[in-house]
C-alpha positions as CSV (number, residue, x, y, z in Angstrom):
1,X,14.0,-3.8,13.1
2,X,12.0,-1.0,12.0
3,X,10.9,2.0,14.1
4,X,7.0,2.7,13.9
5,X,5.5,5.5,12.9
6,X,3.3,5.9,16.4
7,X,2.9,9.2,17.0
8,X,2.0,10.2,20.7
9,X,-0.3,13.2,21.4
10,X,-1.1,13.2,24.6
11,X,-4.1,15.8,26.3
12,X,-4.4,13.8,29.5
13,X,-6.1,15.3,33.1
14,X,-3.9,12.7,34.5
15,X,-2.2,10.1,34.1
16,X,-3.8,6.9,35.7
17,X,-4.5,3.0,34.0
18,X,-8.1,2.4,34.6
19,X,-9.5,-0.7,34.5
20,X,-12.3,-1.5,31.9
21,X,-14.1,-4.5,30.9
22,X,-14.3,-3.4,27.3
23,X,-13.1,-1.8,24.5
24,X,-15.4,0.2,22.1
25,X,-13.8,0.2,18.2
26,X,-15.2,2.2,15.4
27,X,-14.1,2.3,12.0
28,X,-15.1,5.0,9.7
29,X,-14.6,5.9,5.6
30,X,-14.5,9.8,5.4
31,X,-14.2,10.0,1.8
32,X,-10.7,11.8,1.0
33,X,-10.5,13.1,4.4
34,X,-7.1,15.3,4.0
35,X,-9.3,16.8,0.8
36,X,-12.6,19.1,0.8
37,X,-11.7,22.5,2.5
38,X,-15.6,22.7,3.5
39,X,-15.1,19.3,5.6
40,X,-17.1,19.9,9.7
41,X,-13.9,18.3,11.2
42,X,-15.2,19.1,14.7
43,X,-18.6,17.7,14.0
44,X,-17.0,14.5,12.8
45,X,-14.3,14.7,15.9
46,X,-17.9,15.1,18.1
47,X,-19.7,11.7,17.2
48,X,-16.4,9.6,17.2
49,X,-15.3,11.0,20.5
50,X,-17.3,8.2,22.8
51,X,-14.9,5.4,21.2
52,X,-11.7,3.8,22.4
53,X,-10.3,3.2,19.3
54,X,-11.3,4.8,16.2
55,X,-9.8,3.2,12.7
56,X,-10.3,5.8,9.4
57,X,-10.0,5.2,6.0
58,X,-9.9,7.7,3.2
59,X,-7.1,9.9,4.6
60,X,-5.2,11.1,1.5
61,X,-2.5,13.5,2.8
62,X,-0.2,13.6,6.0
63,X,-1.3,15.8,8.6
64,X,2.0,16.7,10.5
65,X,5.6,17.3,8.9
66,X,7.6,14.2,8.7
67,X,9.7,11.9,6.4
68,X,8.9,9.4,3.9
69,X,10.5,5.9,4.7
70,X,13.3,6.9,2.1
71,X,13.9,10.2,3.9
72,X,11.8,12.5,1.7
73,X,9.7,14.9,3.4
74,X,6.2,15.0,3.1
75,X,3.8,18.1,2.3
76,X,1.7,17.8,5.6
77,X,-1.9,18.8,5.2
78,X,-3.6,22.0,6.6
79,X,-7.3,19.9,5.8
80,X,-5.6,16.7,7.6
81,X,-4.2,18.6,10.4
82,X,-7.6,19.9,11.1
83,X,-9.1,16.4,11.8
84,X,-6.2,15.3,13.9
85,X,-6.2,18.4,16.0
86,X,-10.0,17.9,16.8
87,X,-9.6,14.2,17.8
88,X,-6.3,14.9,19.6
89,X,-8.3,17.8,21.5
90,X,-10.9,15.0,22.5
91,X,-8.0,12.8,24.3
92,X,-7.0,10.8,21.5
93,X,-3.5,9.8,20.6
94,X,-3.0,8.2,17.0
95,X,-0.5,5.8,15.0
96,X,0.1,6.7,10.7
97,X,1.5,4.5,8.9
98,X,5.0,5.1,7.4
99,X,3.2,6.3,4.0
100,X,0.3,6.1,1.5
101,X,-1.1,3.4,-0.5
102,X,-2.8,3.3,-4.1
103,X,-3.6,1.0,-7.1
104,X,-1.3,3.1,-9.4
105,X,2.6,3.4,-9.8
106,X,2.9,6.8,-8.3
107,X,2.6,7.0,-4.3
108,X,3.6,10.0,-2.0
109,X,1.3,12.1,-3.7
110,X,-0.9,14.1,-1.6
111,X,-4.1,13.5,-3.7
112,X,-7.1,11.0,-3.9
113,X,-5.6,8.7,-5.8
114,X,-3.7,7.3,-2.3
115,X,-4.4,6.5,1.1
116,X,-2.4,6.7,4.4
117,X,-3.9,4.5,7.6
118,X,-4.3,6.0,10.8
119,X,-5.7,4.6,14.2
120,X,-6.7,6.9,16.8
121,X,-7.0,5.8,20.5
122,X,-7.9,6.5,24.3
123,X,-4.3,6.4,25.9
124,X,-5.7,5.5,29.2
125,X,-7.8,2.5,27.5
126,X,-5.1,0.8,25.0
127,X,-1.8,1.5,23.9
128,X,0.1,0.2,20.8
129,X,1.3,-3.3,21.2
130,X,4.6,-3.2,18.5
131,X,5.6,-7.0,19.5
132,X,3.1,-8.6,18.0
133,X,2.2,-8.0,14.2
134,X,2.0,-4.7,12.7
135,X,2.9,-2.8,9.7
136,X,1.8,-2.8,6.1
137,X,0.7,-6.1,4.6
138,X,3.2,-6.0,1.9
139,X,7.0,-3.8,1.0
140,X,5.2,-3.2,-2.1
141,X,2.8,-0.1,-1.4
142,X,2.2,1.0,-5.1
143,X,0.7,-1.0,-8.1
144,X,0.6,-3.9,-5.8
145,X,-0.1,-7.7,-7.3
146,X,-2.3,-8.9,-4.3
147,X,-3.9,-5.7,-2.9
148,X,-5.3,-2.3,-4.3
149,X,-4.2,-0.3,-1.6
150,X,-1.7,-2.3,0.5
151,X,-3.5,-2.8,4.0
152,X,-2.2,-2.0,7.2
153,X,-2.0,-4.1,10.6
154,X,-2.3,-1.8,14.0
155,X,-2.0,-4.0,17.0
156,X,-3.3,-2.5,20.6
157,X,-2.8,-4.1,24.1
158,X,-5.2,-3.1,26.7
159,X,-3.9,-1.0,29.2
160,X,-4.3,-3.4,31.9
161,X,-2.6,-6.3,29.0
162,X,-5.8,-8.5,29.9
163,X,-6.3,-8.6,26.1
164,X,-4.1,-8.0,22.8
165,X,-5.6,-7.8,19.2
166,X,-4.5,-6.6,15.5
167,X,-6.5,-4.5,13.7
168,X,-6.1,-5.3,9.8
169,X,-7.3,-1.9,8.0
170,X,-8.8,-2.1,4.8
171,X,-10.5,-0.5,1.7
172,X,-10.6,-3.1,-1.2
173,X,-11.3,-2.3,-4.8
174,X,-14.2,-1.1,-5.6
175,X,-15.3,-2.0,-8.9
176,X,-14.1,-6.0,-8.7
177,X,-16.1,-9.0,-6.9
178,X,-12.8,-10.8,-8.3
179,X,-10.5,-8.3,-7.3
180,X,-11.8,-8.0,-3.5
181,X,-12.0,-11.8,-3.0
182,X,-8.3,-12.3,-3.9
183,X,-7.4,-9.1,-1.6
184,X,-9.3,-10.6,1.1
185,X,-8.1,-14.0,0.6
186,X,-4.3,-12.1,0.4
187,X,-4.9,-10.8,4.0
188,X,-6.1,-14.4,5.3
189,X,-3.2,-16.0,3.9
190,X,-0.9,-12.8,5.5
191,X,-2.6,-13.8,9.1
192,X,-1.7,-17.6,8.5
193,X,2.2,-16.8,8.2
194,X,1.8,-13.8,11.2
195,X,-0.7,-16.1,13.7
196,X,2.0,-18.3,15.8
197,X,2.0,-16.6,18.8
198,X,-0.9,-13.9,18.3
199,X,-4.8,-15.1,17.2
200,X,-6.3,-12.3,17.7
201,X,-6.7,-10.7,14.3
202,X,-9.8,-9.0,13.1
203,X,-10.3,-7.6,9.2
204,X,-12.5,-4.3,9.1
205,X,-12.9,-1.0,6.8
206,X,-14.4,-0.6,3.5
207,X,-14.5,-3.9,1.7
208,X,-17.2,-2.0,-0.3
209,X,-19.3,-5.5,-0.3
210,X,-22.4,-5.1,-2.5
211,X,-24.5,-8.0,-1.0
212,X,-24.8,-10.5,1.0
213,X,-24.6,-13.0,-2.0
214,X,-21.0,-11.1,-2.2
215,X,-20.3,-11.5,1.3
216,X,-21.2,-15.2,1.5
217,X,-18.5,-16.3,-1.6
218,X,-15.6,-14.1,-0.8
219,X,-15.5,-14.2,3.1
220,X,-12.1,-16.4,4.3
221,X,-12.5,-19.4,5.4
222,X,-12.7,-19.2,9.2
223,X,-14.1,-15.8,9.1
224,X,-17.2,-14.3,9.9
225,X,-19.0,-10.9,10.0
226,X,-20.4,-8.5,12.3
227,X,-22.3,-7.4,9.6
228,X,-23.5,-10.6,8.6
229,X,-27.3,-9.0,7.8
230,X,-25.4,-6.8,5.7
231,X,-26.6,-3.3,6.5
232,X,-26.2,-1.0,4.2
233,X,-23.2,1.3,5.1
234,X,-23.3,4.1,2.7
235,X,-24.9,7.4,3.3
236,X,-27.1,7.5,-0.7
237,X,-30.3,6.3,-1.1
238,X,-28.6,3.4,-3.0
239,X,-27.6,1.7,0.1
240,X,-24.8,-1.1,-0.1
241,X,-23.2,-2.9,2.8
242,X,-19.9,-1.9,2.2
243,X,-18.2,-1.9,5.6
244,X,-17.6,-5.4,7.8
245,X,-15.4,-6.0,10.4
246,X,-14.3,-9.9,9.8
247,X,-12.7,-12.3,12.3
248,X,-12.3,-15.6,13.8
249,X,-14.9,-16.5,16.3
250,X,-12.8,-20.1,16.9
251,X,-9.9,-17.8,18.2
252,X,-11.1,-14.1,19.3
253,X,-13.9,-14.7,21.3
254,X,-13.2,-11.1,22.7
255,X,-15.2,-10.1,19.7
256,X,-19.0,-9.2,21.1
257,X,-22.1,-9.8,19.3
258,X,-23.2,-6.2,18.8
259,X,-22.5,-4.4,15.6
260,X,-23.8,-0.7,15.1
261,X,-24.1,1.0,12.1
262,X,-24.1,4.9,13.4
263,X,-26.4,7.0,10.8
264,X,-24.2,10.0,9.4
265,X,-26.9,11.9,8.3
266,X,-28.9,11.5,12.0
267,X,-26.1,12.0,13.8
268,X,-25.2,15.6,12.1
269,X,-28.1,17.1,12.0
270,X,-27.3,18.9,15.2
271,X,-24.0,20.2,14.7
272,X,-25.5,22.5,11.2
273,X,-24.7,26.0,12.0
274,X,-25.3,27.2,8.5
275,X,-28.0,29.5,7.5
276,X,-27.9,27.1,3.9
277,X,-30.5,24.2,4.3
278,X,-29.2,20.8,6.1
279,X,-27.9,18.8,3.1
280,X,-29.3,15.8,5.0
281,X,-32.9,17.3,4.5
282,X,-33.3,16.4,1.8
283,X,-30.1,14.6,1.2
284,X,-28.1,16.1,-1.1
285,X,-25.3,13.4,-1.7
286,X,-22.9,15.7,-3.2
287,X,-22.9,18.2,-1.1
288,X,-23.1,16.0,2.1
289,X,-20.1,14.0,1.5
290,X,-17.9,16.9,1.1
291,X,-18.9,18.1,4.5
292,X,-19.4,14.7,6.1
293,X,-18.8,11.6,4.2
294,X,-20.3,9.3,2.3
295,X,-20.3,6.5,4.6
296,X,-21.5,5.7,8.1
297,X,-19.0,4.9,10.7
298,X,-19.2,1.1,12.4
299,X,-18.7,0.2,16.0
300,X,-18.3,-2.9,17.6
301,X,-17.1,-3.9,21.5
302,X,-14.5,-6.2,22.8
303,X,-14.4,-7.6,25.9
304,X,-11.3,-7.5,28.6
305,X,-13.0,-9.2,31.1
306,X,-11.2,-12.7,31.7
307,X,-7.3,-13.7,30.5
308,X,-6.2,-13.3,27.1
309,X,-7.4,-16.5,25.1
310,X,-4.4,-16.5,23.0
C-alpha cells in the first residue's frame, strides 16, 4: 500500500474539533509559484487565509527536503518554502504530492516546465481522508498519453466525518480544445473505475477553458460547472474563463450554488508597500504576475449540515 506524502504542520492554539456547517474551498493558479524571487508570498498567504481548504496549481519546485518516490532527494525550494511558511503561519497544514508532473519526458526538474500539487487545509475543519481515493491519476507522471500534467486526487473528511469528498486537481493543456476534452474525459472515466463506495468527486483548477462554447462540448457527461457563466478567471484585459470547479450534482449535493471569482488585482492593492507604482494601476501584466499571479483564485462552499449522501 503506499504511504502518502501528507505532510503535517501544525500552528494550533489548541486542539479542539469544532463543529461547522460548511466548508469553504478555494483553488488558485499562481503561475510558477516555487519561481519569481520578487513573488508577495505574505500578501498571497493574506487573501487565502479565510479558507478551509486551499487547492494551488503552478507550484514548480518542492518546498521542504525530502525524497523522490525512487529515493532521490529533491532540491527543496527557498521561493517554495517561502509560500508554505506563510500559509503554515496562518494555521494551515498541507498534503504534496509524491512528485511533479509535465507534458515532457524529463520530470524531477525544479523548473517551469513541471508541476507538483499541493492542498492546504484548516486542521480543525478537515483532515485527509486516505481510504477513499487519492493519489495521482496515472503511474505515468511524464510524457503521459491521456493527461498533460498527470492530475492529482486529495480526499478530505470533515472533522466531524459528516461529509467526505475528493478533490481532483487540475491544469489541462493549454493550447488544445482536443487535448483538454480527452484529459477531461480521462479524469471522468478515472472516477467511473474509483466511484464504488465514494461519489463525492469534484474536478477543479485551470482547465484554461476559453468559452463557454468550449465549456458546453468538453464538459463530462454528468458534470456541471460552478462557473457555468464562465467568468473570466485571468488577471489581462483579455479575460478567459479558465478556471471551473466540475462535479456531479446527481451525487454531491454538498456542492453549494455560490461560486466566487476573488479579483487579484482588487484584492492586492492594499498589501503594496513599494515606493514603485501599483502594477495593478494601470495593470502592468508582466510585472503583476511575477509578484502575484496571473490568475484569480476561485472559491466555492460545501455544506456538512445533514449525513453524508454517499
Amino acid at each position: 500500500m503506499r504511504t502518502a506524502i501528507v505532510l503535517f504542520l501544525l500552528v494550533l492554539c489548541g486542539s479542539c474539533a469544532v463543529v461547522c456547517e460548511t466548508l469553504t474551498v478555494c483553488s488558485f493558479n499562481i503561475q510558477f509559484l516555487g519561481h519569481f524571487r520578487d513573488r508577495d508570498h505574505a500578501a498571497l498567504a493574506s487573501i487565502l487565509e479565510e479558507y478551509d481548504i486551499v487547492v494551488i496549481q503552478e507550484l514548480v519546485a518542492p518546498p521542504y527536503p525530502m525524497a523522490f518516490p525512487d529515493g532521490t532527494p529533491v532540491r527543496a525550494d527557498d521561493e517554495a518554502r517561502a509560500f508554505f511558511q506563510e500559509m503554515v503561519c496562518r494555521g494551515f497544514s498541507f498534503w504534496l504530492s509524491e512528485e511533479d508532473t509535465g507534458p515532457g519526458e524529463a520530470i524531477h526538474s525544479n523548473t517551469t516546465g513541471t508541476e507538483w500539487w499541493v492542498t492546504f487545509y484548516k486542521p480543525e475543519r478537515a483532515e485527509p481522508a486516505t481510504d477513499l481515493p487519492w493519489g495521482f491519476l496515472h503511474e505515468d507522471r511524464s510524457a503521459n498519453a491521456d493527461y498533460e500534467r498527470v492530475p492529482y486526487a486529495f480526499a478530505f473528511r470533515s472533522v466531524d466525518e459528516s461529509v467526505d469528498f475528493v478533490l481532483v486537481s487540475v491544469h489541462l493543456d493549454p493550447d488544445s480544445s482536443r487535448r483538454r476534452s480527452e484529459e477531461l474525459a480521462a479524469i471522468a472515466g478515472w472516477i467511473d473505475t474509483e466511484d464504488a463506495s465514494e461519489k463525492d468527486f469534484i474536478v477543479l483548477g485551470d482547465l484554461n477553458i476559453q468559452s463557454g462554447e468550449e465549456l458546453a462540448t468538453v464538459l463530462p457527461e454528468g458534470f456541471l460547472s460552478l462557473n457555468a457563466d464562465c467568468a473570466s478567471t485571468n488577471t489581462s484585459a483579455n479575460g478567459r474563463p479558465y478556471d471551473h470547479v466540475l462535479y456531479r450534482p446527481e451525487s454531491t449535493t454538498e456542492v453549494l450554488g455560490e461560486f466566487t471569482v476573488i479579483d487579484l488585482v482588487d484584492a492586492m492593492r492594499s498589501y503594496w508597500t513599494s515606493d514603485a507604482p501599483y502594477p495593478g494601476d494601470p495593470y502592468d501584466h508582466n510585472a503583476f504576475r511575477v509578484v502575484y499571479s496571473d490568475h484569480h483564485p476561485i472559491a466555492f462552499t460545501l455544506s456538512t449540515h445533514g449525513p453524508d449522501d454517499d
